[in-house]
Biopython code that builds the backbone (N, CA, C, O; Angstrom):
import numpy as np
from Bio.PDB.StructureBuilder import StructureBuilder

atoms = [
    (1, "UNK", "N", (19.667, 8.007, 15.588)),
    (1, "UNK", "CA", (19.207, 7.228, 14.452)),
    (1, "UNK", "C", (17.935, 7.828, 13.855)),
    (1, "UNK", "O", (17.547, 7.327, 12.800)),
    (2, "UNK", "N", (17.277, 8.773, 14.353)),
    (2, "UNK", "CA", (16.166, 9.317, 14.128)),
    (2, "UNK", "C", (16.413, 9.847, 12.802)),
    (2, "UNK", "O", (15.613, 9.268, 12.068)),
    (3, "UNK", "N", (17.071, 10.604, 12.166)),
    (3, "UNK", "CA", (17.523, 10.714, 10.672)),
    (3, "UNK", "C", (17.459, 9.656, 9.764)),
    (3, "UNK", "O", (16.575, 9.522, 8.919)),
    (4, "UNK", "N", (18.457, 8.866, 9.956)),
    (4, "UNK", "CA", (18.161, 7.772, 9.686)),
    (4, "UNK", "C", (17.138, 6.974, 9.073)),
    (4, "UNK", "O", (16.762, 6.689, 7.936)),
    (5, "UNK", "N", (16.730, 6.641, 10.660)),
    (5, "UNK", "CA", (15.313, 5.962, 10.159)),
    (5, "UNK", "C", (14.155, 6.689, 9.595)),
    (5, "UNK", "O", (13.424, 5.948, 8.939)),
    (6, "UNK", "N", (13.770, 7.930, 9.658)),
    (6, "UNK", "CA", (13.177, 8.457, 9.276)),
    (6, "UNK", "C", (13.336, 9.709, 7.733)),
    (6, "UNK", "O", (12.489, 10.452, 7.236)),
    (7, "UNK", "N", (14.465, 9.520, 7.452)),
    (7, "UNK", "CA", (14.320, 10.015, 5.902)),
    (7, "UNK", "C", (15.298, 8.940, 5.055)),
    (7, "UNK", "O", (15.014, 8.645, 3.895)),
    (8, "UNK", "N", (16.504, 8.367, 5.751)),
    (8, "UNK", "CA", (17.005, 8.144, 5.214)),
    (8, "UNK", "C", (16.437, 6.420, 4.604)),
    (8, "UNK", "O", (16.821, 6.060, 3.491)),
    (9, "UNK", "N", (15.819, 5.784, 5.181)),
    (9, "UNK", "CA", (15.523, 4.651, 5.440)),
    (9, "UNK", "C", (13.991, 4.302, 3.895)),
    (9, "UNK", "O", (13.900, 3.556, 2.920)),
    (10, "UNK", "N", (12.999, 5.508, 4.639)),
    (10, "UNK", "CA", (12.092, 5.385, 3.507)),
    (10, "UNK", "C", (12.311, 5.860, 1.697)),
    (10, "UNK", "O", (11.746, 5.450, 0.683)),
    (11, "UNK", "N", (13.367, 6.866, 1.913)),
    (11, "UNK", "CA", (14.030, 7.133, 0.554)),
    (11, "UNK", "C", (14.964, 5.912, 0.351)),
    (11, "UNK", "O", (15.161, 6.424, -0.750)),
    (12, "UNK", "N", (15.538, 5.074, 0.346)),
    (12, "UNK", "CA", (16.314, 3.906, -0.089)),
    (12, "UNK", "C", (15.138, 2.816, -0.151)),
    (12, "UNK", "O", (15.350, 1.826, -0.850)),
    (13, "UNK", "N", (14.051, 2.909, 0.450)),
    (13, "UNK", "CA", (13.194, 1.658, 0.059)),
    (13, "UNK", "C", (11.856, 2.279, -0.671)),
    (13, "UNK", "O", (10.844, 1.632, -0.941)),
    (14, "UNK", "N", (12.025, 3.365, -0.873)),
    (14, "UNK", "CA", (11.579, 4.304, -2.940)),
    (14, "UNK", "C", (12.250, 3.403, -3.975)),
    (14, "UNK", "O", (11.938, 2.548, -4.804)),
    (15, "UNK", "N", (13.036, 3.861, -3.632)),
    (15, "UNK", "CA", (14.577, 3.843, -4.726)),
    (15, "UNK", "C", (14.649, 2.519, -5.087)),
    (15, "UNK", "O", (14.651, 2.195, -6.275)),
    (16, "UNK", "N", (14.754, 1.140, -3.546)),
    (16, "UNK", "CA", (14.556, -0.008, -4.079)),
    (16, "UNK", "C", (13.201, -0.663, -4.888)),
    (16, "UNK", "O", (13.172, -1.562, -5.729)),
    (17, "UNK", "N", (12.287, 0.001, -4.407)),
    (17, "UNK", "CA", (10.971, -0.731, -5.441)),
    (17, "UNK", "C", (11.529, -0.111, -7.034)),
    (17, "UNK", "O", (11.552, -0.854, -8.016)),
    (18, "UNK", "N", (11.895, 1.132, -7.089)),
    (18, "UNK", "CA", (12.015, 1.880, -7.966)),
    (18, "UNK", "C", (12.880, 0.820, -9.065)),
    (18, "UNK", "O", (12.865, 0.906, -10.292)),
    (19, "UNK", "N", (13.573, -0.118, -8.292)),
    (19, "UNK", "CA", (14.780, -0.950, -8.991)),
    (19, "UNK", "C", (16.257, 0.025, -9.122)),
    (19, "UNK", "O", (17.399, -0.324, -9.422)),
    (20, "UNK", "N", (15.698, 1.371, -8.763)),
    (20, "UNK", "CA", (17.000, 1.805, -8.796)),
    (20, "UNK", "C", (18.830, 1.176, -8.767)),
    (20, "UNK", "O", (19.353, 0.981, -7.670)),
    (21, "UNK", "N", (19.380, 1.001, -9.668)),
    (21, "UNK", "CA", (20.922, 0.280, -9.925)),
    (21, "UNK", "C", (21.974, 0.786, -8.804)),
    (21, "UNK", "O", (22.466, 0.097, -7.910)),
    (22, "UNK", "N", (22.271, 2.589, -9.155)),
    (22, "UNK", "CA", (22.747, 2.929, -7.806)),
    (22, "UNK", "C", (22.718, 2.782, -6.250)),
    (22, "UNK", "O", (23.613, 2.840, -5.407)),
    (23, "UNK", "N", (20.913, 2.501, -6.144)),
    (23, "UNK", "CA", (20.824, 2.363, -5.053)),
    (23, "UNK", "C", (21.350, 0.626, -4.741)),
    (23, "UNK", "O", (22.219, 0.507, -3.878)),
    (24, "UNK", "N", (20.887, -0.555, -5.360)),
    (24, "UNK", "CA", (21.146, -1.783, -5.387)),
    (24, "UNK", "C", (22.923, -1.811, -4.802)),
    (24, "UNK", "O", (23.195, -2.572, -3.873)),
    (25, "UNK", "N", (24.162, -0.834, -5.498)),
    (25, "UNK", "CA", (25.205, -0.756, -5.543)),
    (25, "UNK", "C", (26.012, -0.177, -4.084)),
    (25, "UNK", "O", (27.134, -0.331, -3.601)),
    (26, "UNK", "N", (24.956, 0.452, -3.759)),
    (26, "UNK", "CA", (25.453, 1.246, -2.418)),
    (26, "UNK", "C", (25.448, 0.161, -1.465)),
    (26, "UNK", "O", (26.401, -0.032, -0.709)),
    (27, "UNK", "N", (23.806, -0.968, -1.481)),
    (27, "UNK", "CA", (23.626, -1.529, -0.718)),
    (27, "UNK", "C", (24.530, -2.704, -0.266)),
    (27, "UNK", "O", (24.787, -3.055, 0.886)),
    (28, "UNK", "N", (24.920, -3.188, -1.349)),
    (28, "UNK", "CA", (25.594, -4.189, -1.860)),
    (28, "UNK", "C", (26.765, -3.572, -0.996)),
    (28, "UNK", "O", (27.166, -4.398, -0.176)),
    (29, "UNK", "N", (27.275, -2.649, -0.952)),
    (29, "UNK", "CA", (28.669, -2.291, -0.737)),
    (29, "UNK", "C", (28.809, -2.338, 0.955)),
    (29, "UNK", "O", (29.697, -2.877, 1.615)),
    (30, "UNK", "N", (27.484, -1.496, 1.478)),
    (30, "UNK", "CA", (27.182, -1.488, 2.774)),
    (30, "UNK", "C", (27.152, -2.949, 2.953)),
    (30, "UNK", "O", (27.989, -2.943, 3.856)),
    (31, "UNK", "N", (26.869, -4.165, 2.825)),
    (31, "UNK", "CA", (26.436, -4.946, 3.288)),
    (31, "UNK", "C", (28.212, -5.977, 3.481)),
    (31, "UNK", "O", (28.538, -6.964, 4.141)),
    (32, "UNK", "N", (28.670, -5.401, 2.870)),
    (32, "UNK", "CA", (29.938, -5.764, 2.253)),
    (32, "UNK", "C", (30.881, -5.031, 3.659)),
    (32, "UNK", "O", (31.681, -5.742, 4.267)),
    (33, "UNK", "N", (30.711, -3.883, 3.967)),
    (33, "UNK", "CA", (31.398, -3.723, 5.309)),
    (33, "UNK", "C", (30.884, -4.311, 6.631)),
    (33, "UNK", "O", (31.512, -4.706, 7.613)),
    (34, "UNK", "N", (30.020, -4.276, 6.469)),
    (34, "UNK", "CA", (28.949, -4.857, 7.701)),
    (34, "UNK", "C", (29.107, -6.538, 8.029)),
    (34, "UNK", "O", (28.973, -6.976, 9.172)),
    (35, "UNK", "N", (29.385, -7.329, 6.951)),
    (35, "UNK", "CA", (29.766, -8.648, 7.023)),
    (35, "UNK", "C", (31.719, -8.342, 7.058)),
    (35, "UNK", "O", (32.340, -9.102, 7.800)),
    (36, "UNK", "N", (32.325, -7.556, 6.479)),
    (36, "UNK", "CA", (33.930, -7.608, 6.908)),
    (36, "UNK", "C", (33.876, -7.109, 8.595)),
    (36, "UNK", "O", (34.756, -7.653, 9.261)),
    (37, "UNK", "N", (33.491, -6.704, 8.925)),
    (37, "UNK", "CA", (33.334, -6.250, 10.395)),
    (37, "UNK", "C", (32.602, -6.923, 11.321)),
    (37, "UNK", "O", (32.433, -6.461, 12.450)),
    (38, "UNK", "N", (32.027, -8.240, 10.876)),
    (38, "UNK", "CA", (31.330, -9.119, 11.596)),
    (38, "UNK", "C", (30.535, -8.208, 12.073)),
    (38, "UNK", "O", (30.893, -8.018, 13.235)),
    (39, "UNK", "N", (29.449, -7.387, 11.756)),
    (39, "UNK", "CA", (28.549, -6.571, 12.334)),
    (39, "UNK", "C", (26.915, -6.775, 11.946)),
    (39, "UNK", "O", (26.688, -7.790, 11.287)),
    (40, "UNK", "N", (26.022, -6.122, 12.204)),
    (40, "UNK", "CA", (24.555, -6.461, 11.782)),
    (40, "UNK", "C", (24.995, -5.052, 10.726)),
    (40, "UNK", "O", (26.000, -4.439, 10.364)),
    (41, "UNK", "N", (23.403, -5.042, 10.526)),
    (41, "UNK", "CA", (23.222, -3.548, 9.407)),
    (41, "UNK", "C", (23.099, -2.576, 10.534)),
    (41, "UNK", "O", (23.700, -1.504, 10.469)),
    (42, "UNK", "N", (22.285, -2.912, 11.664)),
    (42, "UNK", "CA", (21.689, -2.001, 12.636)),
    (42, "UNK", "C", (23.324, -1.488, 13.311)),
    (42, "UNK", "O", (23.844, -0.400, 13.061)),
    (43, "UNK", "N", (23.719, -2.191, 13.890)),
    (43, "UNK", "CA", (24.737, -2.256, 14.493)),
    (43, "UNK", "C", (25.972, -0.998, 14.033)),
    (43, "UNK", "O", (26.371, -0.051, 14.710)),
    (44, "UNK", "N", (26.428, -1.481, 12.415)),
    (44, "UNK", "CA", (26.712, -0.769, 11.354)),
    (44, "UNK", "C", (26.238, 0.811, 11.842)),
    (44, "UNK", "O", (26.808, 1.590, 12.607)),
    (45, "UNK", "N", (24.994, 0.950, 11.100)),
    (45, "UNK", "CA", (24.397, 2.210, 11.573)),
    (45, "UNK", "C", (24.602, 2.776, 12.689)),
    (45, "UNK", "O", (24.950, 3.954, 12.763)),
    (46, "UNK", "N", (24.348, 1.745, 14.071)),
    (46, "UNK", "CA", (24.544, 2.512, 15.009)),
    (46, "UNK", "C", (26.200, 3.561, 15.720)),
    (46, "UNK", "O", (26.282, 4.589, 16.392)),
    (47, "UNK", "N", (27.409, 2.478, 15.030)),
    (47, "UNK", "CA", (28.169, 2.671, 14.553)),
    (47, "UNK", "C", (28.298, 3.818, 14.225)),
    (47, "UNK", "O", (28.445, 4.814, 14.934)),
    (48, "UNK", "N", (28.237, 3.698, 12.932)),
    (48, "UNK", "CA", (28.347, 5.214, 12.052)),
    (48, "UNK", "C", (27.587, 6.500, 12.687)),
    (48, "UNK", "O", (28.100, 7.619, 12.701)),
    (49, "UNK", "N", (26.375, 6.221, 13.182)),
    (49, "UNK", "CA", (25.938, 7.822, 13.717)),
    (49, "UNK", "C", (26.380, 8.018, 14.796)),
    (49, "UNK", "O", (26.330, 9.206, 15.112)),
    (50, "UNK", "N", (26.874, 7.259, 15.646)),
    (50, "UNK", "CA", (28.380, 7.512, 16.955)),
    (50, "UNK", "C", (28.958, 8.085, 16.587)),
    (50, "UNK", "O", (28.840, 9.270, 16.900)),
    (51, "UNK", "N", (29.869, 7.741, 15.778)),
    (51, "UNK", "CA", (30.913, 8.533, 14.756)),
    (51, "UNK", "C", (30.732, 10.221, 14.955)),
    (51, "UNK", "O", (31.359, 11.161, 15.442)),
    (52, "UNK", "N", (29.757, 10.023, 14.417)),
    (52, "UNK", "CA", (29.093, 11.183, 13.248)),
    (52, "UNK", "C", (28.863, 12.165, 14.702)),
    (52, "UNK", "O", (29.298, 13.313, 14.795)),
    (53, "UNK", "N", (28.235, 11.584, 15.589)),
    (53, "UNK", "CA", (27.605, 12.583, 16.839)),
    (53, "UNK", "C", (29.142, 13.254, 17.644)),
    (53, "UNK", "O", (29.499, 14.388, 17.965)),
    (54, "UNK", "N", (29.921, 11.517, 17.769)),
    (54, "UNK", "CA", (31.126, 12.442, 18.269)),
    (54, "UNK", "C", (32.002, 13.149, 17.472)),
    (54, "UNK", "O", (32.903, 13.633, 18.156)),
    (55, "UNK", "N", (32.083, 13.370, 16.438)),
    (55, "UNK", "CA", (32.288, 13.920, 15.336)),
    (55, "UNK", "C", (32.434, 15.241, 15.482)),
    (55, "UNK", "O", (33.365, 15.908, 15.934)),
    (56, "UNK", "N", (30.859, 15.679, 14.812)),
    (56, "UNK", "CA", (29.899, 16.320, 15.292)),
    (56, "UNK", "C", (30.467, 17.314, 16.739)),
    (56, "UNK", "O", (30.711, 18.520, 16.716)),
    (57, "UNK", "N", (30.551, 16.575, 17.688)),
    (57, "UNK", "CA", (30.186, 17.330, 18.941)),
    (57, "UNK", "C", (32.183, 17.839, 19.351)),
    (57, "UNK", "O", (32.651, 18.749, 20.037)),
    (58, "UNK", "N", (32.646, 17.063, 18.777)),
    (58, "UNK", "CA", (33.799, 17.390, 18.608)),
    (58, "UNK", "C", (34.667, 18.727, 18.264)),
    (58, "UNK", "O", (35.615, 19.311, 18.790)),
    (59, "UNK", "N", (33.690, 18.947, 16.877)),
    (59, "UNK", "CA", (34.272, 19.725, 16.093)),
    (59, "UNK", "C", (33.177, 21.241, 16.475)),
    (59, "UNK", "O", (33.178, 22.372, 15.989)),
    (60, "UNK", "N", (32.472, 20.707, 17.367)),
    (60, "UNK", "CA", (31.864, 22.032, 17.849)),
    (60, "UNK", "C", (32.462, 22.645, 18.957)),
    (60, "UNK", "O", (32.112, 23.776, 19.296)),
    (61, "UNK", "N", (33.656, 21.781, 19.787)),
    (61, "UNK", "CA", (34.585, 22.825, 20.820)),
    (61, "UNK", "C", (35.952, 22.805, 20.019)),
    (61, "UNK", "O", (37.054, 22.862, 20.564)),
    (62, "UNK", "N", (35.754, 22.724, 18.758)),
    (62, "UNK", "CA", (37.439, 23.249, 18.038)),
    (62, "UNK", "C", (37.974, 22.548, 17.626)),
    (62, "UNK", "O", (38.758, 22.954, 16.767)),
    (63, "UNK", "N", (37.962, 21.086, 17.897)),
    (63, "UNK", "CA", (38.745, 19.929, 17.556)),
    (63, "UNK", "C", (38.440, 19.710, 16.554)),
    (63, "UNK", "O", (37.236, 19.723, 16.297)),
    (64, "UNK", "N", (39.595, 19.346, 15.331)),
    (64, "UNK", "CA", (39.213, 18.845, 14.512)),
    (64, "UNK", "C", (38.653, 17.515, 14.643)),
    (64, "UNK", "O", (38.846, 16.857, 15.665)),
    (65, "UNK", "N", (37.851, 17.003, 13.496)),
    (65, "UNK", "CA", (36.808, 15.872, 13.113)),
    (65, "UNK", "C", (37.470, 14.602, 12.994)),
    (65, "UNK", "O", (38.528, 14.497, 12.374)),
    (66, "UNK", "N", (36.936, 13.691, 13.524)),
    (66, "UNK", "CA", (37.846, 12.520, 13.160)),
    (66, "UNK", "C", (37.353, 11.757, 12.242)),
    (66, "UNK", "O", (36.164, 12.077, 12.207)),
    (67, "UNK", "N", (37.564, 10.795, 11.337)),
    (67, "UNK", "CA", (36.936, 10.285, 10.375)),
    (67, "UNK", "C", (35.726, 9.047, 10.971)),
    (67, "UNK", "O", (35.728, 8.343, 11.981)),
    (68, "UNK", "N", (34.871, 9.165, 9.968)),
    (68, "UNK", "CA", (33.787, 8.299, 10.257)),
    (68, "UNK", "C", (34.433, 6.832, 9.911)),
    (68, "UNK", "O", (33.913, 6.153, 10.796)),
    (69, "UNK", "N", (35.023, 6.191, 9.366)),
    (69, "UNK", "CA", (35.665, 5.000, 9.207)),
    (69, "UNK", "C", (36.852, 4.799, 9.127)),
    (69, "UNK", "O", (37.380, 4.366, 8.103)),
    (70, "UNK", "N", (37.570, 5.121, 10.359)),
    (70, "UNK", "CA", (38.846, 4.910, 11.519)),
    (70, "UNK", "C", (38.403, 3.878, 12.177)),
    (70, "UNK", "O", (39.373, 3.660, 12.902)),
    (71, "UNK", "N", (37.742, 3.202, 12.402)),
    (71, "UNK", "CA", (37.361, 1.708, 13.045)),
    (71, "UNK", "C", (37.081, 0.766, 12.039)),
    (71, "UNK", "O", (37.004, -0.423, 12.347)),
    (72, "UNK", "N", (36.914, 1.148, 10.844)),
    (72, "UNK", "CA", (36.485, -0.095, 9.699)),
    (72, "UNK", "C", (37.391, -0.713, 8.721)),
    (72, "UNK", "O", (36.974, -1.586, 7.959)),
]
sb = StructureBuilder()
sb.init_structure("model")
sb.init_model(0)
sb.init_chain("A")
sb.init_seg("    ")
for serial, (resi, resn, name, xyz) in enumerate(atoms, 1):
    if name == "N":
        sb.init_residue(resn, " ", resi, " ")
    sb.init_atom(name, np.array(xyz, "f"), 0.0, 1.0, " ", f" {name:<3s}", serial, name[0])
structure = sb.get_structure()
């Protein structure tokens, strides 16, 4: 989560003071899987960078990648 929280987290709460629309739209959408999945936001996240690591670590001994939202 260290990505995450640390670039990804303070650039979306720029963007929200900013009023940014896109960003408002993403959130909205995220929040929108996260309640169909009976999940938190954190949770969500933690979620997704699982994914991403076994993913990731996957496709580094040959295997192809499996999709990040095959559970959602």
């Amino acid at each position: 989560m260290t990505n995450f929280r640390t670039i990804i987290v303070p650039e979306a709460v720029k963007s929200i003071y900013a009023e940014d629309p896109t960003v408002f739209a993403v959130v909205q959408q995220v929040q929108a899987v996260a309640c169909s999945q009976k999940l938190s936001l954190r949770e969500l996240a933690e979620n997704i960078e699982a994914r991403l690591l076994e993913g990731h670590l996957t496709t580094q001994v040959g295997v192809t990648c499996i999709s990040v939202f095959n559970t959602f």
